[in-house]
Each structure stands twice: as C-alpha cells, then as structure tokens.
C-alpha positions in Angstrom: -18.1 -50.8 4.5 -21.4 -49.9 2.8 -21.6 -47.7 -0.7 -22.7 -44.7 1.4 -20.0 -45.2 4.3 -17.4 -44.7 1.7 -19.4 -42.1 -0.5 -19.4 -40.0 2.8 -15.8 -40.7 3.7 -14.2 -40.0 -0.1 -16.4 -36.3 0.4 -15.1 -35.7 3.6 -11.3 -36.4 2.4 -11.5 -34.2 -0.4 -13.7 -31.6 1.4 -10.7 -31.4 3.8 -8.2 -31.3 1.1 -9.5 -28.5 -0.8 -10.1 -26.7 2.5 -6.0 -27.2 3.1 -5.8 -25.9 -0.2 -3.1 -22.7 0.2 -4.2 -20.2 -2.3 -1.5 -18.8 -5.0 -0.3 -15.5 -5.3 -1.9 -13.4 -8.5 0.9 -11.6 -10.2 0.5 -9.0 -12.2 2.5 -7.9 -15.1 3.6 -4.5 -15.5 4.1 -2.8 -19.1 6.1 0.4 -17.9 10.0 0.3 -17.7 11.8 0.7 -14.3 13.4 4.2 -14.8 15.6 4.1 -11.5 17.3 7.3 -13.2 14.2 9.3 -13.1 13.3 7.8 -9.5 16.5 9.4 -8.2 15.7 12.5 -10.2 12.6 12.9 -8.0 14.7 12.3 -4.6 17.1 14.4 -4.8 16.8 17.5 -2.0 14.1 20.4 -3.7 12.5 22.9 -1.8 9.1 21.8 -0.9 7.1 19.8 2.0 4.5 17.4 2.4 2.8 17.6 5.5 0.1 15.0 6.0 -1.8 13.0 8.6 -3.4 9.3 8.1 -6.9 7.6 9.4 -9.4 5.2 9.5 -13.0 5.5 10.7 -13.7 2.0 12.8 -17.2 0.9 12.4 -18.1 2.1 15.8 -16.9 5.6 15.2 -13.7 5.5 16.8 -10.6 6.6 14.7 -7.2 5.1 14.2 -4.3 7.2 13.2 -0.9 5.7 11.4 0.6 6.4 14.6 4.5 4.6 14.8 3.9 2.8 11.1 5.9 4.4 8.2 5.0 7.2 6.0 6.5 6.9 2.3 6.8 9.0 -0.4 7.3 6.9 -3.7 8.8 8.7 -6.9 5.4 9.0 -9.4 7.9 7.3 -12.4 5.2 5.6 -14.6 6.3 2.3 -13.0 4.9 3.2 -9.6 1.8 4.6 -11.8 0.9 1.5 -12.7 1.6 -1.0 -9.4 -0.4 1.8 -7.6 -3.2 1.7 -9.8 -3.2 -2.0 -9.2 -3.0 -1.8 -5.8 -5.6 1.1 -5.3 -7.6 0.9 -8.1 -6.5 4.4 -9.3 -3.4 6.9 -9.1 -5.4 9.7 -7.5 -6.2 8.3 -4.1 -7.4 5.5 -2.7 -7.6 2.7 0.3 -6.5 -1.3 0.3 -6.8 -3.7 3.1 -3.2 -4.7 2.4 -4.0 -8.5 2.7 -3.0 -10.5 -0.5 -1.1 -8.2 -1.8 -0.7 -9.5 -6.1 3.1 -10.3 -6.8 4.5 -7.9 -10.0 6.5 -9.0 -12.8 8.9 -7.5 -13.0 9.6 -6.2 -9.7 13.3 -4.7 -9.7 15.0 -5.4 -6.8 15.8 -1.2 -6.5 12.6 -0.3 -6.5 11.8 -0.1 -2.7 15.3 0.9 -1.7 13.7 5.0 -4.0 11.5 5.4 -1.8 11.9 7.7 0.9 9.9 6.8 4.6 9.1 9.3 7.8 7.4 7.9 11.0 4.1 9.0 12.0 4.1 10.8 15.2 1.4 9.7 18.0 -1.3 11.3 16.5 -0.2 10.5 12.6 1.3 13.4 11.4 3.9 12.8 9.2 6.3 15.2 7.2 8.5 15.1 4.4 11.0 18.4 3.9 13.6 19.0 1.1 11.3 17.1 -1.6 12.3 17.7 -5.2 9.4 19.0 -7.7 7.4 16.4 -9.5 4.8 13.8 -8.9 4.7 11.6 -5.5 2.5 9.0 -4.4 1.9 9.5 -0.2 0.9 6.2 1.0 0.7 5.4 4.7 -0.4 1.9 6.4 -3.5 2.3 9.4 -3.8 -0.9 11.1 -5.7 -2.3 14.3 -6.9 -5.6 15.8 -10.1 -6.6 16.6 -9.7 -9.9 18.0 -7.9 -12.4 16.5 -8.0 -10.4 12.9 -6.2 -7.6 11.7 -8.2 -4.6 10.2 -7.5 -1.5 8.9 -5.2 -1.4 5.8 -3.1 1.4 3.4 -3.9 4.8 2.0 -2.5 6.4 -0.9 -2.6 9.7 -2.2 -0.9 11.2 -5.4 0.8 15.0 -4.5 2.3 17.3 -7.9 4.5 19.4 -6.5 6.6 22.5 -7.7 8.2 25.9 -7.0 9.2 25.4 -3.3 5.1 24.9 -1.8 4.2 23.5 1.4 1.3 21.2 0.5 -1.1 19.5 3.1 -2.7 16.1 2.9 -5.1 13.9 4.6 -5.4 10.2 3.8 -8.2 9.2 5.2 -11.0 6.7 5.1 
C-alpha cells in the first residue's frame, strides 16, 4: 500500500472516530445552599394566583402554545436563582432551547419533588391558585417538530408576589 493510500486511510479512521466522539455533559457548580426549609415555606397554601399563558413565534409566523406540557412554579430560594440564571442567562425572564441541558453540582435529590406543576390547557393557559407570597420562577416548555428535529424550547419568567393579588403573565418568544 502506497504512503498516500495509508495517509488517506489513517485520516479517514480518525475523522470517523472523532465524528463518533459523544460529547460530555458541562456541569456547573452552584455556590448557594439548598434551603428545602425555605422551598416549603414558599409552597405552602397563600392567597394569591398566577395566571399565565406560554408561546413561540415559528419562523413562518405561526405560533405554538405549551398546550398539554407542564406549567411549573419553582420556589425563588437563591438555589433556583442561580441554576436559572444558568439556564436562562438571567432570573428576570428568558428562553432556552432545552437541548444539552449542563449537569449541576450539587443537585439535591429534593429539589424537583418543591416544585409545584399545572397543565396547560389547549390553548396554553395555565393557572396556579392558593400560592404563598414570595418570589417564583414560572417556567413552561413550548416544543414542536419540524421534520426529523425538535424545535421550540423553555420559557421562564420570575413573579414577586404578596397580599393575596391575582398577577398575569405571558412567556413568550
């Protein structure tokens, strides 16, 4: 076999090995305690309601609602500040395409069993009575295929709430 021959063939091995290659999962460390106490402070029944409805704009104009995916409503403990910040880019509001999400370390295994979930209805409304006061983060997943690949992604929004109100959100993108 000629210098080249093999040249080409040692390329084309590796080529295809790297291309096998399964990527690793980033983790990301966070600094804030887990404070389950204040997590179940912030679900116990209060007097107010979130009312809310989640979107996507498609490219072409049409829209897609959260329709039948979950609605939850995640205790705003300084622990959830800071994984939502990584995962949105900020604790206000924001969007993610919900591929690859990074793993977190630590990641207490009580953590997703405080947070509370609704269904979106077939238009995406969702609603959450009996909420306690404090700070909530509203996140709801839109998702759609075109093709063979999934689009769409989550939407978060951050909701202070006190004093029994009836607040109105729109997560949208």
């Amino acid at each position: 076999m000629s210098t080249k021959v093999r040249a080409f063939v040692a390329l084309t091995l590796i080529a295809g090995l790297i291309g096998c290659a399964v990527p690793t999962q980033r983790t990301v460390t966070i600094t804030a305690p887990w404070d389950e106490a204040a997590a179940d402070k912030l679900l116990q029944p209060g007097a107010n309601t979130i009312k809310g409805n989640g979107f996507m704009r498609q490219r072409g104009g049409g829209v897609v609602t959260c329709a039948g995916e979950d609605a939850r409503l995640i205790p705003g403990t300084a622990y959830a500040a800071e994984r939502i910040r990584v995962l949105y880019g900020s604790t206000e509001s924001g969007h993610n395409s919900g591929h690859r999400s990074p793993a977190f370390d630590p990641s207490p295994t009580t953590y997703t069993t405080k947070i509370r979930t609704t269904r979106c209805d077939s238009q995406g409304n969702f609603t959450f009575e009996g909420v306690a006061d404090g700070s909530f983060f509203v996140q709801v997943s839109v998702r759609w295929m075109a093709g063979d690949s999934p689009q769409g992604g989550n939407l978060m929004h951050r909701v202070q709430l006190t004093g029994g109100k009836s607040v109105s959100v729109v997560l949208a993108k």
